[in-house]
C-alpha positions as CSV (number, residue, x, y, z in Angstrom):
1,X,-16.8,-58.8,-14.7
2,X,-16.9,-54.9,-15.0
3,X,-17.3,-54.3,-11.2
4,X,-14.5,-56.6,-10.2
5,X,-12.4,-55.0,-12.7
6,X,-13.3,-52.0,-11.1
7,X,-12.4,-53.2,-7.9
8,X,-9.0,-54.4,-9.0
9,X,-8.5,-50.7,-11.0
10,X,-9.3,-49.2,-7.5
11,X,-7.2,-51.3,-5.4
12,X,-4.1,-50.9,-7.4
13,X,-4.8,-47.3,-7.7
14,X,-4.9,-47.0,-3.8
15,X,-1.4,-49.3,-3.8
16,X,0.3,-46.7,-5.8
17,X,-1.0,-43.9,-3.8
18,X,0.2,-45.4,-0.5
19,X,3.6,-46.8,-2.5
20,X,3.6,-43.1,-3.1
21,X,3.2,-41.5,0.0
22,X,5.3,-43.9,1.5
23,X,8.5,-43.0,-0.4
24,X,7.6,-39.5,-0.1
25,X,7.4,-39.7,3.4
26,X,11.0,-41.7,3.6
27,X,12.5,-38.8,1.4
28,X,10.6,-35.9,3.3
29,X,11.5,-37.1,6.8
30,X,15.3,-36.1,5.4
31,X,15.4,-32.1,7.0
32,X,18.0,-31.6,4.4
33,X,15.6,-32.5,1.6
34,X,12.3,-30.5,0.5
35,X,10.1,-31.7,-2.2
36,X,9.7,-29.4,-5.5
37,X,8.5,-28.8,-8.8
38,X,10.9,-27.3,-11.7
39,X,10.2,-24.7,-13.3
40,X,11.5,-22.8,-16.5
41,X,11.3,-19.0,-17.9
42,X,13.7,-18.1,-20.6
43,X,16.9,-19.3,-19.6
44,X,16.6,-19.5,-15.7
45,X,15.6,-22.7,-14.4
46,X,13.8,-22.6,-11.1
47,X,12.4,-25.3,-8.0
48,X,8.9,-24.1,-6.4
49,X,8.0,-25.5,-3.4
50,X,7.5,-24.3,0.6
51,X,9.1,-24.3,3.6
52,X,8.0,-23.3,7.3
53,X,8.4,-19.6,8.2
54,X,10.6,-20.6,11.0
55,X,13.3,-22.2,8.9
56,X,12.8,-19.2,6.2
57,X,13.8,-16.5,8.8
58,X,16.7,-19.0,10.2
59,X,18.2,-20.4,6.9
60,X,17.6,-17.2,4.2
61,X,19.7,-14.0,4.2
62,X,19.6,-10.5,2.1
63,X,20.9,-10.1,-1.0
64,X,22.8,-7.9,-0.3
65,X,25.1,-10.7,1.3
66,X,25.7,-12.4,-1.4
67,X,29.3,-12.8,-2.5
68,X,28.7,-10.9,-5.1
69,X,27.8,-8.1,-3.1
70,X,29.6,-8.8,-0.2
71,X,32.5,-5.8,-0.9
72,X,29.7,-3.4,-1.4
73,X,27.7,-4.5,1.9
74,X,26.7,-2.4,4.8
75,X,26.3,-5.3,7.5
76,X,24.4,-3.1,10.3
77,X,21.5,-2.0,7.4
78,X,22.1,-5.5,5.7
79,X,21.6,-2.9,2.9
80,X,23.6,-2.8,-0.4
81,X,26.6,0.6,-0.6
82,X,25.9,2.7,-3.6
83,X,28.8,3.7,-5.2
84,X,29.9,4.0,-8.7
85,X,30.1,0.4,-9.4
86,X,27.0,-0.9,-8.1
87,X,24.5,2.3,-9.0
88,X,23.9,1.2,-12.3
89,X,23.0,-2.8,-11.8
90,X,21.2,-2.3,-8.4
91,X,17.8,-1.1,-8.9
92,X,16.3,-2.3,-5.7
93,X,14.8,0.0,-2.9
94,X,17.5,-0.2,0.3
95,X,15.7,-2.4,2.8
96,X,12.9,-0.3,4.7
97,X,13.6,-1.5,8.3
98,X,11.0,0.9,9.8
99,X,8.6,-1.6,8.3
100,X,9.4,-4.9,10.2
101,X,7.6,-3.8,13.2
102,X,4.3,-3.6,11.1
103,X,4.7,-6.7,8.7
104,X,5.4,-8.8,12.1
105,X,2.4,-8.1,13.4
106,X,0.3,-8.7,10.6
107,X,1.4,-11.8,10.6
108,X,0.3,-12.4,13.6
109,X,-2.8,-10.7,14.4
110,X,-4.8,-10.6,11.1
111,X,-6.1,-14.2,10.5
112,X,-6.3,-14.4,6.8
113,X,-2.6,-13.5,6.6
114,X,-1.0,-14.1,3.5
115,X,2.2,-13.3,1.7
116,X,3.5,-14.4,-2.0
117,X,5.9,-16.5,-2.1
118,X,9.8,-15.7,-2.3
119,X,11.9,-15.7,-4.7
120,X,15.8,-16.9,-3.4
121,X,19.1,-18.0,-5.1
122,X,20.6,-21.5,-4.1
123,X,24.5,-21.3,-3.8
124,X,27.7,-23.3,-2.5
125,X,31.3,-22.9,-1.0
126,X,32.6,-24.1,-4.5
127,X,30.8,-21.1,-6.7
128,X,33.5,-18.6,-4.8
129,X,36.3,-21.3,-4.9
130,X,37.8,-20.7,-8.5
131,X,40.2,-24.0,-7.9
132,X,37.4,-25.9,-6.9
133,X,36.9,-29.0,-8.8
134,X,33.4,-28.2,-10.2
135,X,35.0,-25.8,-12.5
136,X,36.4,-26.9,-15.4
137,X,38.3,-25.5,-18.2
138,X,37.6,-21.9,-19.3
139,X,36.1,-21.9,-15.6
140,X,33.0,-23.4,-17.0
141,X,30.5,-25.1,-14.5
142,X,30.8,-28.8,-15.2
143,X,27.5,-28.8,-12.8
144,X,24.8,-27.2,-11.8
145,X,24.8,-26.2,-8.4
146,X,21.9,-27.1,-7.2
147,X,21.4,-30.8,-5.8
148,X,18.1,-32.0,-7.7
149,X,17.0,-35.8,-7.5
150,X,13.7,-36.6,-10.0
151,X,11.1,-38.6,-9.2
152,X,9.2,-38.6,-12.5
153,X,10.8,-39.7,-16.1
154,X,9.7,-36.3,-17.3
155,X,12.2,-34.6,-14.8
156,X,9.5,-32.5,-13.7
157,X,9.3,-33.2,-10.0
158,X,11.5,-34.4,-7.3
159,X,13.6,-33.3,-4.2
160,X,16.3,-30.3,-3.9
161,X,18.7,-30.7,-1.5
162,X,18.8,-27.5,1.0
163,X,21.2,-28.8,3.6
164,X,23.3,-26.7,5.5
165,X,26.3,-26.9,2.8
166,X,24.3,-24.3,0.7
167,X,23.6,-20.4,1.2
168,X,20.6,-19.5,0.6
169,X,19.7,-15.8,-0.4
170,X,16.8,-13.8,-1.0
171,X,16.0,-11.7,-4.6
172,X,12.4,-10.6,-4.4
173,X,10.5,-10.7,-0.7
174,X,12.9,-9.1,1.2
175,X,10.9,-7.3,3.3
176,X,8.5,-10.3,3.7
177,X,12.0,-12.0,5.1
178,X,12.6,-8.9,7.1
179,X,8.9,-9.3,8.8
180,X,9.1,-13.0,9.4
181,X,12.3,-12.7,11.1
182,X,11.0,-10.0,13.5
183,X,7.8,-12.3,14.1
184,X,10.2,-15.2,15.0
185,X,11.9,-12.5,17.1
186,X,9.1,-11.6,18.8
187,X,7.9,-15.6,19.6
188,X,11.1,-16.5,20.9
189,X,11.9,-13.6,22.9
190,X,8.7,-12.3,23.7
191,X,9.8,-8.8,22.4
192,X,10.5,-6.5,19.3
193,X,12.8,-3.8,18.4
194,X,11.2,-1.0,16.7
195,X,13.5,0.1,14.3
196,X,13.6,3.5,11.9
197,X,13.9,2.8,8.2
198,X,17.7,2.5,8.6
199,X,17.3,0.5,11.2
200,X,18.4,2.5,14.5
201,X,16.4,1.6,17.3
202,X,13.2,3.9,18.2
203,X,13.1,3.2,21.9
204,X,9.9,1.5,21.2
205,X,9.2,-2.2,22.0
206,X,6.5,-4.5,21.2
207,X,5.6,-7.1,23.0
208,X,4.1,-10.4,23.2
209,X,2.0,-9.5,26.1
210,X,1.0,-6.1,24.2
211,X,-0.7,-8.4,21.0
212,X,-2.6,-10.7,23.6
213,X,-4.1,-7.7,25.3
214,X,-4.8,-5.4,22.2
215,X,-5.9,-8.7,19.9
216,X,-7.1,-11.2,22.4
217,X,-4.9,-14.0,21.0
218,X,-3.7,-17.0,22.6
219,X,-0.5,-18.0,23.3
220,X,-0.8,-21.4,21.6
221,X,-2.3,-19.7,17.9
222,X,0.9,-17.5,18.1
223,X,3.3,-20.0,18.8
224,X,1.7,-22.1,15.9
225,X,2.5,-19.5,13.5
226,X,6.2,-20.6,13.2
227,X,5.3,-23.9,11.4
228,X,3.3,-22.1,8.6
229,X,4.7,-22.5,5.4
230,X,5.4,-20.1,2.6
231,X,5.8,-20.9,-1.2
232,X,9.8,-20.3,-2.2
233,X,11.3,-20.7,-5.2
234,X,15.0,-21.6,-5.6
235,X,17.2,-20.8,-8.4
236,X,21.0,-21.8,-9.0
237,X,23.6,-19.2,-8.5
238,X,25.8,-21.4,-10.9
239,X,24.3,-23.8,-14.3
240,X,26.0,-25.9,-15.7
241,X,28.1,-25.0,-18.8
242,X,28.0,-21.2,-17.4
243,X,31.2,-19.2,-16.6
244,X,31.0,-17.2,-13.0
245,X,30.9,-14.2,-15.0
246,X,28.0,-15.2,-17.2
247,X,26.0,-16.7,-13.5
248,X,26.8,-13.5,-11.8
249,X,25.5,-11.1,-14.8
250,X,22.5,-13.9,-14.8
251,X,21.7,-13.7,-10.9
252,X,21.9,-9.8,-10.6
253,X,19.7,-9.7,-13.9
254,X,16.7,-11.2,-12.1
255,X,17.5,-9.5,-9.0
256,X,17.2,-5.5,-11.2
257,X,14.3,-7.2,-13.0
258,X,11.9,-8.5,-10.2
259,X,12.6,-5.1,-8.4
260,X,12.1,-3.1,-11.5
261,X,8.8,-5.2,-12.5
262,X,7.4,-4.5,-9.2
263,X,5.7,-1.4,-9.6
264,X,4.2,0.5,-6.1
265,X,0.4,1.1,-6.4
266,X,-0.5,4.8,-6.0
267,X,-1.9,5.9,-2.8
268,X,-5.4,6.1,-4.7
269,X,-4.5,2.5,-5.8
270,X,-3.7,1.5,-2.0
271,X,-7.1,3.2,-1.2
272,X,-9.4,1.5,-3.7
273,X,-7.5,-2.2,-2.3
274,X,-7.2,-1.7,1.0
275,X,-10.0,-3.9,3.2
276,X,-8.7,-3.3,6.7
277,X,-9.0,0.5,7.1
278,X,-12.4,1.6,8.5
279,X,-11.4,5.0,6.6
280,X,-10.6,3.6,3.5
281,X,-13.4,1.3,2.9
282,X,-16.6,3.9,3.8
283,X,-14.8,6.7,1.7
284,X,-14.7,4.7,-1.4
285,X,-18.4,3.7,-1.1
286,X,-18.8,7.1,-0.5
287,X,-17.4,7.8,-3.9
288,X,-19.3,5.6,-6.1
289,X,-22.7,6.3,-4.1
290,X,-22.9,10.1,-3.3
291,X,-24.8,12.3,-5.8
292,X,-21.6,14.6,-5.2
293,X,-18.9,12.1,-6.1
294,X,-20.9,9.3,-8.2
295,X,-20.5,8.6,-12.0
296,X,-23.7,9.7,-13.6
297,X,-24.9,8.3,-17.3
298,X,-24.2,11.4,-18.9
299,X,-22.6,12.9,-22.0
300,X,-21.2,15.5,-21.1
301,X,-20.2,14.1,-17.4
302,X,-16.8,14.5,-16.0
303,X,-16.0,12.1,-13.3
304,X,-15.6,13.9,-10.1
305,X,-12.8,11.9,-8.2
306,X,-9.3,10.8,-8.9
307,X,-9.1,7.3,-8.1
308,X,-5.1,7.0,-8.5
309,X,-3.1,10.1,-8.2
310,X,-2.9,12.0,-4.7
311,X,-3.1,15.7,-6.5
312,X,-5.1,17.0,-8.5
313,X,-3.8,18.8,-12.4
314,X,-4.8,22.3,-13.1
315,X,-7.4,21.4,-15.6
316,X,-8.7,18.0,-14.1
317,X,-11.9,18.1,-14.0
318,X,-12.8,16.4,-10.5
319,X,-13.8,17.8,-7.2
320,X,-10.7,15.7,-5.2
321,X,-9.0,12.4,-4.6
322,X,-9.7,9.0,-3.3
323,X,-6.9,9.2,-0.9
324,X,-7.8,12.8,-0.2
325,X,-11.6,11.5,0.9
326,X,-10.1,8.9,3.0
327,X,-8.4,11.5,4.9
328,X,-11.5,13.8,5.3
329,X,-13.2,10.8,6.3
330,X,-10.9,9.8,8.9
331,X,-10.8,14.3,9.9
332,X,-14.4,13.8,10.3
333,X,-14.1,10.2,12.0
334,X,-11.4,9.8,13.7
335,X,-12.6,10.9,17.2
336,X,-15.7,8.6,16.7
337,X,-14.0,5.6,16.0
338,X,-10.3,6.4,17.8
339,X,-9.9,2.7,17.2
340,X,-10.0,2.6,13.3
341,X,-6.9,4.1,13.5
342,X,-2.9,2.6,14.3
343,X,-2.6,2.8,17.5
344,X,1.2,4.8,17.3
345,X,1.7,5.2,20.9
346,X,2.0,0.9,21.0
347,X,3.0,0.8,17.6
348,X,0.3,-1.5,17.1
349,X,-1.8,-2.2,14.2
350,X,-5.1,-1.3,13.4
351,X,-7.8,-4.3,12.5
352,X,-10.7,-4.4,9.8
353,X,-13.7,-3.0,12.0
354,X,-17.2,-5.1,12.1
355,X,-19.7,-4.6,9.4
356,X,-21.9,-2.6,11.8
357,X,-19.5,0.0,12.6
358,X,-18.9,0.5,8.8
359,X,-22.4,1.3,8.0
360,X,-22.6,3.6,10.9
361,X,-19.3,5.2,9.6
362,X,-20.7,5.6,5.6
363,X,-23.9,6.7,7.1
364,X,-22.9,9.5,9.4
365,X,-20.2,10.4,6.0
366,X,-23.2,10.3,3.9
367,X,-24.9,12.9,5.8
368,X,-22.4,15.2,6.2
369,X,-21.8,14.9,2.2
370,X,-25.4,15.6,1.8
371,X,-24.7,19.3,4.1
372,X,-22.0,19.9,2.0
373,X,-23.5,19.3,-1.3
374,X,-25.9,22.3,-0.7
375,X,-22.7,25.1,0.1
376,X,-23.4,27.6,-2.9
377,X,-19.7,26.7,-4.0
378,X,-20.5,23.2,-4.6
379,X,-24.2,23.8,-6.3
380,X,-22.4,25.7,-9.0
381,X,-21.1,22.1,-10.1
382,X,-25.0,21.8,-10.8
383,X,-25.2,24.6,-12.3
384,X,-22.5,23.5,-15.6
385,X,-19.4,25.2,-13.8
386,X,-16.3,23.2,-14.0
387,X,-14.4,22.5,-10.7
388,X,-11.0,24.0,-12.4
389,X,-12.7,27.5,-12.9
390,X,-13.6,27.5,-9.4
391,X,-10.1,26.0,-8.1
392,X,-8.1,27.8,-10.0
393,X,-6.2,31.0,-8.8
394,X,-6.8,34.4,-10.5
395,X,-3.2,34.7,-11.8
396,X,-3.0,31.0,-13.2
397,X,-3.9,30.2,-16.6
398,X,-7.5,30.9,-17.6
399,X,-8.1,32.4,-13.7
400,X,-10.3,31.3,-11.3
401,X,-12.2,31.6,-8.2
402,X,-9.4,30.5,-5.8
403,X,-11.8,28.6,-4.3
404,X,-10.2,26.1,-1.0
405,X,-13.8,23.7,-1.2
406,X,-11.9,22.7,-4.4
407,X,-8.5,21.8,-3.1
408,X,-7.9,18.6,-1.4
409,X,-5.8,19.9,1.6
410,X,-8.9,22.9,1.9
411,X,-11.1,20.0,2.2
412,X,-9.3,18.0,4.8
413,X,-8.7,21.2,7.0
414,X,-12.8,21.5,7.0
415,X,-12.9,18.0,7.9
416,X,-10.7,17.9,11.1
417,X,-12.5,20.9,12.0
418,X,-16.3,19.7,11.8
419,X,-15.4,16.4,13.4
420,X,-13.9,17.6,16.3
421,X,-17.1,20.0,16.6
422,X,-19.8,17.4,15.9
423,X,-17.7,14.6,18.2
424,X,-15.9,16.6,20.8
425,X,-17.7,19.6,21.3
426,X,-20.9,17.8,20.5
427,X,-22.1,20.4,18.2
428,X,-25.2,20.3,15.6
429,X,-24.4,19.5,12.0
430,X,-27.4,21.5,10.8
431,X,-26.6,24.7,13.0
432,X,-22.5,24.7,11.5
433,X,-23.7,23.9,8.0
434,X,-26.0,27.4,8.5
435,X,-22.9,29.0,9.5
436,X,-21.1,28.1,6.6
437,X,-23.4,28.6,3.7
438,X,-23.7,32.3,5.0
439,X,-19.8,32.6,5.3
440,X,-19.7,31.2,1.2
441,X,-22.5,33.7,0.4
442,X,-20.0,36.5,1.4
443,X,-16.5,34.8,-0.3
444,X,-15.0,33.4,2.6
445,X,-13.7,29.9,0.8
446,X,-12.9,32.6,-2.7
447,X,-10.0,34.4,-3.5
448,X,-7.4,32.1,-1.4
449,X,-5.0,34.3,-3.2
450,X,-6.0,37.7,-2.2
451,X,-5.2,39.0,1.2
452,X,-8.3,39.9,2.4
453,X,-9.4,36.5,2.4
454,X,-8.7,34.6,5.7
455,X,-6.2,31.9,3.9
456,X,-3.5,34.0,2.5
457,X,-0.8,33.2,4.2
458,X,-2.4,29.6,5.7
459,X,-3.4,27.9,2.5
460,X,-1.9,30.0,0.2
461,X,1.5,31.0,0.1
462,X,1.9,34.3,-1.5
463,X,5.6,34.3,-2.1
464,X,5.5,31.5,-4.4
465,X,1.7,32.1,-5.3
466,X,0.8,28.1,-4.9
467,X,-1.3,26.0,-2.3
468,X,1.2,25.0,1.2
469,X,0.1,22.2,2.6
470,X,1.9,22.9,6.1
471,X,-0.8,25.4,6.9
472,X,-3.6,23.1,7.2
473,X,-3.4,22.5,10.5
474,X,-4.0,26.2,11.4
475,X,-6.9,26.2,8.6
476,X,-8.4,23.4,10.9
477,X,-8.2,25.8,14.2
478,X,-9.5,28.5,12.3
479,X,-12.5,27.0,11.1
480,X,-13.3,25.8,14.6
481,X,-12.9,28.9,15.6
482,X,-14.9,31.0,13.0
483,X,-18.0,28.0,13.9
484,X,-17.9,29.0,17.7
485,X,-15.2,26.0,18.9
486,X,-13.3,27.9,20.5
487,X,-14.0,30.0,24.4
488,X,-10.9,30.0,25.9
489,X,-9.1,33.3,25.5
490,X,-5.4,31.8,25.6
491,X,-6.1,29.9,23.0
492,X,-8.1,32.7,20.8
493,X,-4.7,34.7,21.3
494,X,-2.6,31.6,20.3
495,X,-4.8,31.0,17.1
496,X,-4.8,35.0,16.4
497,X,-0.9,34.7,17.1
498,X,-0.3,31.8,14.6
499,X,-2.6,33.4,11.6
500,X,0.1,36.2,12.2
501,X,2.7,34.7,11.8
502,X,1.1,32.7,8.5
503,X,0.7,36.6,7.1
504,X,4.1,36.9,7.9
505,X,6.7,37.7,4.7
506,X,10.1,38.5,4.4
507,X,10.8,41.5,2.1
508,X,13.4,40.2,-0.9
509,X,14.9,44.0,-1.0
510,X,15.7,44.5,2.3
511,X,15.5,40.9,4.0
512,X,13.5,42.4,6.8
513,X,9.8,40.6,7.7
514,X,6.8,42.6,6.9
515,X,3.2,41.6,8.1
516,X,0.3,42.0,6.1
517,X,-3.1,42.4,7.3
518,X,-6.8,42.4,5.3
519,X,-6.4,45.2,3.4
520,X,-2.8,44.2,2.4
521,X,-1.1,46.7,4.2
522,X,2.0,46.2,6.1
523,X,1.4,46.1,9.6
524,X,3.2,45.0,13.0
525,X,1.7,41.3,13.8
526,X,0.1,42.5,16.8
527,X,-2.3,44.4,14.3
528,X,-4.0,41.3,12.7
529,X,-7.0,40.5,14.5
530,X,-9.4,37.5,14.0
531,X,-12.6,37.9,12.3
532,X,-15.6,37.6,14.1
533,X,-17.2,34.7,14.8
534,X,-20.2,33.2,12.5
């Protein structure tokens, strides 16, 4: 008796399910019909459900083009105006159209693709129409405006209706809308605009055939990609019982407050996440395995890299930045593994390199960390010297030794420099690192400040006595340089040239330019030489 009951539970339980699907697929089969579940936060009442990527980029606009908007809407940036009126309620980022390019192709090249689902606002002709007959007295809503049918007693689940009699526009995901357009662009056309972030055209294009080349995708897995489906969530741009005062103050509310909730990670943040760049995943095992960088169990430890912020305070305590190692990293790298890196010239994407090539890159990081570790400037942190005291400039607050090894953009110009030695010129790691100790045994990474030191001017800018970042790129030539990179003549004179030009001031008194050389002396630029080589 308790197996046939069984038997009977069973069967009617598989009736239902296919009494189930069968209604489901009569209601689905409607294309102005999706199937949802409500849901509630505070006072806004929502519908979750998905749709296909294709009828995302064809049936959802901006924001910005809401009716609400629409006096204060730029339609060539599909960007809202700031102005008086609207500066104060619209917290949200103008759209970045420089980024469409790049989200279209993610979608499209990396396989486990994903984005979070967007967040929209349902809305009909009769929500603008203040004589429409959906208004009643007071000019309260006598309905919602979204079309909801249930198909539970609870009134939990059902169908929305999302025919073509309702706008549809997007709150939170508007770049994700932005980047499924252009990949919808780019399968029907078989080409995409690259656009600036305020979207004037670059002259770039990027094309179908371009992906299938760089990628080797198929033209059938590419095509497939417009019946994905996304989550979505709709909510009404009218309830019932509201005014169209009260729903407009309620709509822009959630547009400021998803904007405002959404906080950008830091670039040490995007760092520690990222798992497609080569750079960025081999620098942070770097971090947390390198006798250099590692947390140690000690008392008195002070951890030696900033895992968030891009800079570095004058009393920190660490030797640099995550997102400053994944730049040396990439310095020393790049020429190795050219194709770690975006690919600019195609505007193309860069994809998560193989295992393999990521152990060879964190070796060949790990041994050059090793080389530096034993630079007398670094073997003071041994020693119970704190990284500010050697970072530090003499004139700052407590003084210091002005040291570049301890400033991230000294760090990175060492970087570029070694790896276009080791990888270019095909130089010997152990031969440069003997170079260098001897060149920190007689100050030449000290006293940035001072102007007999070789980065006055470069690193240091002595007019307003703080690091410059724009003179990295000469810092880089120099050290190549120094190590014995550099044979040609015209180029010696070009470096010799630029480093005058970095000593280069202009006189507050008298406006006029003054050069000075390495005994800080005013001098014409022809009279600052180059040091001699190491």
């Amino acid at each position: 008796m308790d197996q046939n009951l069984t038997r009977q539970l069973l069967h009617q339980d598989t009736e239902e399910k296919e009494a189930l699907a069968l209604l489901l697929e009569r209601h689905l089969s409607r294309q102005e019909q999706i199937f949802v579940q409500k849901t509630q936060m505070g006072n806004t009442q929502g519908y979750l459900g998905s749709v296909s990527l294709e009828w995302l980029a064809s049936r959802v606009r901006f924001a910005s083009q809401l009716p609400l908007f629409r006096r204060k809407y730029d339609p060539i940036t599909d960007n809202i105006i700031r102005d008086a009126e609207t500066v104060e309620e619209l917290q949200q980022r103008p759209l970045d159209w420089s980024r469409q390019s790049h989200l279209a192709q993610y979608l499209a090249v990396v396989r486990n693709h994903k984005f979070p689902p967007v967040l929209v606002v349902i809305s009909s002709e009769w929500v603008n129409d203040p004589h429409a007959v959906e208004w009643g007295s007071e000019r309260r809503a006598l309905v919602s405006v979204d079309d909801f049918t249930s198909l539970d007693k609870q009134d939990r689940m059902g169908l929305i209706n999302i025919g073509e009699d309702y706008s549809i526009f997007a709150l939170d995901g508007q770049h994700r809308l932005m980047g499924i357009q252009g990949l919808m662009e780019l399968l029907k056309t078989g080409r995409l605009e690259v656009y600036n972030k305020y979207k004037k055209a670059t002259g770039s294009v990027i094309t179908i055939d371009d992906l299938i080349e760089e990628y080797h995708l198929d033209v059938a897995s590419l095509q497939s990609l417009s019946q994905e489906k996304i989550g979505i969530e709709f909510i009404p741009a009218v309830m019932q019982g509201e005014t169209y005062e009260e729903a407009r103050r309620r709509v822009r509310t959630i547009f400021v407050h998803v904007n405002r909730m959404a906080i950008a990670l830091s670039k040490g943040q995007l760092v520690l996440l990222n798992e497609d760049d080569g750079f960025a995943i081999i620098s942070r095992r770097l971090a947390i395995t390198h006798f250099l960088l590692k947390d140690r169990d000690e008392h008195d430890w002070n951890p030696r890299v900033n895992w968030d912020s891009a800079t570095i305070s004058n009393k920190s305590t660490v030797l640099t930045t995550l997102q400053a190692l994944q730049d040396m990293a990439e310095g020393y790298l790049g020429d190795k593994f050219s194709h770690w890196k975006n690919k600019d010239k195609k505007n193309l994407i860069a994809l998560r390199p193989d295992d393999q090539e990521i152990e060879e890159g964190l070796e060949d990081l790990q041994e050059l960390f090793d080389y530096l570790a034993s630079l007398p400037s670094y073997r003071q942190l041994e020693q119970g010297v704190k990284s500010f005291e050697l970072r530090r400039f003499s004139h700052e607050k407590g003084g210091g030794e002005g040291n570049m090894l301890f400033r991230p953009v000294g760090q990175i110009a060492l970087m570029q420099a070694l790896g276009f030695l080791v990888f270019r010129k095909e130089f010997d790691l152990k031969s440069i690192f003997e170079k260098l100790i001897y060149f920190d045994e007689i100050g030449g990474f000290s006293n940035m400040e001072k102007s007999q030191s070789l980065w006055y001017g470069v690193l240091y800018d002595p007019m307003k006595k703080r690091i410059q970042v724009a003179g990295k790129k000469l810092a880089s030539r120099l050290f190549i340089y120094l190590l014995g990179g550099v044979n040609d003549e015209f180029e010696k004179a070009e470096i010799r040239q630029a480093l005058a030009e970095a000593r280069t001031i202009k006189d507050a008194a008298t406006n006029q330019e003054k050069t000075i050389d390495f005994q800080g002396k005013f001098v014409k630029p022809r009279s600052v030489g180059l040091p001699n080589i190491l």
